[in-house]
Residue, then its C-alpha position, 0 to 999 in steps of 0.5 A: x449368558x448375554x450372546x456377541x453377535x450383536x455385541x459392538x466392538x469397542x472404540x480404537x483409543x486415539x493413540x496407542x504404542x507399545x515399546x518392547x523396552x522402556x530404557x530409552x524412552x526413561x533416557x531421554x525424558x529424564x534429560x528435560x525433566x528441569x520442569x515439573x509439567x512438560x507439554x506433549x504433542x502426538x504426532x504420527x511421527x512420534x511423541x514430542x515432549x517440551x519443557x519450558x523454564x518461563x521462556x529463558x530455557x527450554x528443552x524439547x525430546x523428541x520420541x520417534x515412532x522407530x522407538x515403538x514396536x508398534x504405533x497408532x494414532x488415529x486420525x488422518x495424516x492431514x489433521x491439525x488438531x493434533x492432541x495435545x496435552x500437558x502433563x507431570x513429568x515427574x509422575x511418568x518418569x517415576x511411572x517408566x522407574x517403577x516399570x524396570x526403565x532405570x539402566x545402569x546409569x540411573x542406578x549409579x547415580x543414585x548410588x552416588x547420593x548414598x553414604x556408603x558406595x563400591x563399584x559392585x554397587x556402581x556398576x554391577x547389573x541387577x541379577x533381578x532385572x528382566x533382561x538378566x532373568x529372560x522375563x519377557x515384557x511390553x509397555x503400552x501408552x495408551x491416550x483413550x481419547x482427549x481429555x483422557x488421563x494417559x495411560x502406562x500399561x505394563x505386561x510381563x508373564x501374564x501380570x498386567x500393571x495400569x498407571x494413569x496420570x492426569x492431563x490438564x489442557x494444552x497452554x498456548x506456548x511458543x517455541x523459542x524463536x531461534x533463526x536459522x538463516x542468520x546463524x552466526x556459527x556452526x559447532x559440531x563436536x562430541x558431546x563429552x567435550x562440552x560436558x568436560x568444559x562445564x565440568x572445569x567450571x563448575x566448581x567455581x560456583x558460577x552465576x554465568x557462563x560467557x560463550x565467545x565463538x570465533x574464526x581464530x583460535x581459540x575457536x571456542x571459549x566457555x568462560x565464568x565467574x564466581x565467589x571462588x574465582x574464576x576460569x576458562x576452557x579454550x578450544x584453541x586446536x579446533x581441528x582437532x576437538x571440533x569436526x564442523x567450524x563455521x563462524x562468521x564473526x566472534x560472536x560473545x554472549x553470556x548465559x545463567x550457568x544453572x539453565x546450560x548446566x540443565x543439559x548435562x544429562x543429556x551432553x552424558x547420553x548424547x554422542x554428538x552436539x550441534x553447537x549454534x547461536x543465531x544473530x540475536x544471541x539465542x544459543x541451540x545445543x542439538x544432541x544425537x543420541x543413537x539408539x539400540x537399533x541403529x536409528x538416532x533421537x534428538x534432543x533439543x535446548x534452546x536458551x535466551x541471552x542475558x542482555x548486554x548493557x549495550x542493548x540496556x543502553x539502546x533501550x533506554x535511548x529508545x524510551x528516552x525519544x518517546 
């Protein structure tokens, strides 16, 4: 028997958290999964996944460490080279479904799809899960080092469970360039009331969806179009439904329905959305999502404008001078 005293001690992995619970962190990945492959930066602040619908849409979630029981990443608080990495969204979410993440939600909205559905089905918590038997459990995320296939390890009365998922190198991406200091409104409203507003236009099979802010009422206007009609949500008792107006001037820009309806999961997660659109016509939906605990997380999607054939026209002129 080979003696430790002169055994080294192994390597600290690049990066390593564990979670006591894995529902939240199921939550809020599950609402940018639009996209197969996400993007994910680690930081020492927190976890930083983005997704990207070739550069029209995209959705950032944002895991802060608070999420964590326990957070390492070791490398010094100045580095820049932080690790980066790309990876299949929808493998670490079956990963985090397959480890009890699925809450009641997830449950009912599968129970949707089937033929056959009952509100015991629905809502009933499932007797066999950890909480209900008093099973204790951590998962661990695990990065060894880069380059390295991330790791989700679960632990529950002595059983350990390993699934790890290939990364590809880091693409060079680009946040949608979305200017703050030429904002052209400010709309900070619950969040149910602009998934209800998507909810009335839905059925008319929209291509579109047409935003119009406005510093007269209505103070807000989510309108469409499509081979079943159309219709419109006006907001017109603003201090009522919206607790922060800012608008400048009306602002009229339209959107592909499919991209804005993505963030659905999200408006139904969320409590609050900080509704904004910038002087180029780039939309921001911000959402807060509070957390068992009392700490909050945000979720971020950003969307570029069909353009106007007022722009179409100045194109063309500009190409007409060259």
């Amino acid at each position: 028997m080979a003696s430790s005293a002169g055994s080294v001690p192994p390597e600290q992995p690049l990066f390593r958290a564990v979670a006591s619970s894995t529902r939240q962190i199921y939550q809020l990945l599950k609402c940018i999964s639009f996209t197969t492959k996400v993007q994910v930066q680690i930081t020492h602040d927190g976890l930083r996944f983005t997704a990207d619908h070739s550069h029209v849409m995209q959705g950032v979630a944002f895991l802060d460490k608070a999420l964590f029981t326990s957070y390492t990443l070791n490398m010094d608080e100045g580095a820049h080279d932080l690790p980066e990495f790309q990876m299949n969204l929808a493998a670490l979410l079956e990963a985090l479904q397959i480890f009890g993440a699925t809450d009641v939600a997830a449950r009912a909205a599968k129970a949707e799809a089937e033929a056959y559905r009952s509100n015991l089905r629905n809502y009933r918590p499932d007797a066999f899960n950890h909480q209900s038997l008093g099973m204790p459990g951590t998962c661990c995320i695990m990065y060894e080092e880069g380059g390295a296939p991330l790791s989700i390890i679960l632990e529950e009365t002595g059983v350990k469970t390993q699934c790890s998922m290939v990364t590809y190198a880091a693409e060079s991406t680009y946040d949608i360039p979305f200017d703050r200091e030429d904002l052209s409104f400010k709309i900070i409203m619950e969040s149910r009331w602009l998934l209800d507003a998507l909810s009335e236009l839905a059925p008319m099979a929209p291509a579109r969806v047409n935003i119009t802010a406005s510093p007269n009422a209505p103070y807000l206007s989510l309108s469409s179009g499509g081979g079943l009609g159309s219709a419109s949500v006006d907001f017109a008792t603003g201090r009522d439904l919206l607790e922060v107006l800012s608008v400048h001037e009306r602002w009229v820009q339209g959107y592909k329905f499919d991209f804005v309806k993505s963030a659905s999961e999200a408006m139904r997660i969320s409590n609050k959305v900080s509704f904004r659109g910038d002087g180029q016509g780039v939309l921001s939906l911000q959402f807060m999502v509070e957390i068992e605990g009392g700490s909050v997380s945000f979720l971020d999607f950003r969307f570029v404008p069909y353009v106007t054939q007022e722009e179409e026209d100045i194109e063309s002129e500009n190409d007409d001078d060259q």
